[in-house]
C-alpha positions, 0 to 999 in steps of 0.5 A, a space after each residue: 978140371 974143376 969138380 965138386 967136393 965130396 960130401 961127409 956122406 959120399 966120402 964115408 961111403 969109400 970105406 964101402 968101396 973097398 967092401 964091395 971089392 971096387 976100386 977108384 980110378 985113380 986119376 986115370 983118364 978113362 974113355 968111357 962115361 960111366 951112367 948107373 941106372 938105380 930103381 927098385 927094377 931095371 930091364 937091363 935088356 931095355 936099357 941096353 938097347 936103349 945104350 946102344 941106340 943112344 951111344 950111336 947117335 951121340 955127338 958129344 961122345 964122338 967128338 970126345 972119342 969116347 963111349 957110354 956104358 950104361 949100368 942097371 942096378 934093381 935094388 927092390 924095395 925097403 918093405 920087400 926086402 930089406 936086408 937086400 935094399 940095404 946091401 943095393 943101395 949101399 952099393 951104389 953109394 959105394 960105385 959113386 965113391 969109388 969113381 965108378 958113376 958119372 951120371 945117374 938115372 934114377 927113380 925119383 924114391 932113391 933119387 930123394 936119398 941119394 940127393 940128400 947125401 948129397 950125391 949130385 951136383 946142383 944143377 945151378 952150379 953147372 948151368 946158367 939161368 938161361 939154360 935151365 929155363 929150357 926146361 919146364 919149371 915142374 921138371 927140375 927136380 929138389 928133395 925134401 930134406 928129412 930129420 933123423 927120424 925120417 920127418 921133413 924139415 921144411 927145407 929142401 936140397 938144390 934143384 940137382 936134376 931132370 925129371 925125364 919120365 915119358 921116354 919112351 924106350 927109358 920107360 921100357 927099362 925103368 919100368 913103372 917109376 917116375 925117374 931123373 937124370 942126375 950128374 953125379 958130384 965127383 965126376 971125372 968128365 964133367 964137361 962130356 957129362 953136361 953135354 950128355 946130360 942135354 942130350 937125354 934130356 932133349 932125346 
């Protein structure tokens, strides 16, 4: 199966797998897909019910013979604390380059710093015209691109994901957050990924 190359970003961010204690899977099939919830609060309780009621009605994981599980990461926020957003948000770029996420629902703040490591796949990649045209031009998502010291540059990442805001039972778990559906560039399953990808954003 074809996937994406890794970033310079994402694949220094191996090093910080071992650190967090994660390990890659290697090339083994796995029979689930992995999707990481990432804002500065998840109701893990909400997103669990949302899992359950998701997986079930699922046709692309039942004709694939697999499952979804999904994972809340809270990293709170640059100015609360930063030493534990740091320590969060490395986490999560740990979790991706340890083959540990397929899909990513996140808040559009760390939506725009993952993209610009270049975490996700570009939606243009993986869809033709005709598909992205089902989806209203004001959701399909791109980042400004940033300097060193934090300034726009003028230009932008690819379109890369979906903004999927008004969910109802998502917004109960990503509470207070405008959030995205992003498929993440080294995932293992990109086929199920891209028909689950549909089904969220159509859910």
């Amino acid at each position: 199966m074809k996937t994406r190359k890794i970033s310079a970003v994402l694949l220094s961010a191996v090093m910080l797998a071992s650190a967090f204690g994660l390990s890659s899977c290697g090339g083994e099939e796995s029979n689930t897909l992995q999707i990481l919830a990432e804002s500065s609060y998840v109701d893990t309780e909400q997103l669990d019910a949302y899992a359950e009621t998701f997986s079930a009605g699922s046709d692309a994981l039942a004709a694939a013979g697999k499952t979804a599980e999904f994972t809340g990461l809270s990293v709170g926020t640059e100015d609360g604390d930063p030493t534990v957003y740091a320590a969060s948000t490395m986490k999560a770029g740990a979790m991706i380059a340890a083959n540990e996420v397929d899909m990513m629902l996140c808040s559009l703040d760390e939506a725009a710093r993952n993209a610009r490591g270049e975490y996700y796949y570009s939606l243009e990649e993986l869809f033709t015209p005709e598909e992205l045209a089902q989806i209203p031009e004001e959701d399909l998502l791109s980042f400004d691109l940033v300097d060193e010291e934090g300034n726009p540059t003028g230009e932008k990442t690819p379109v890369c994901g979906v903004k999927i805001s008004g969910n109802e039972a998502l917004d109960s778990a990503i509470p207070g957050e405008e959030y995205g559906l992003f498929i993440v560039g080294n995932t293992d399953d990109l086929d199920l990924a891209k028909e689950v990808f549909w089904e969220i954003v159509n859910g």
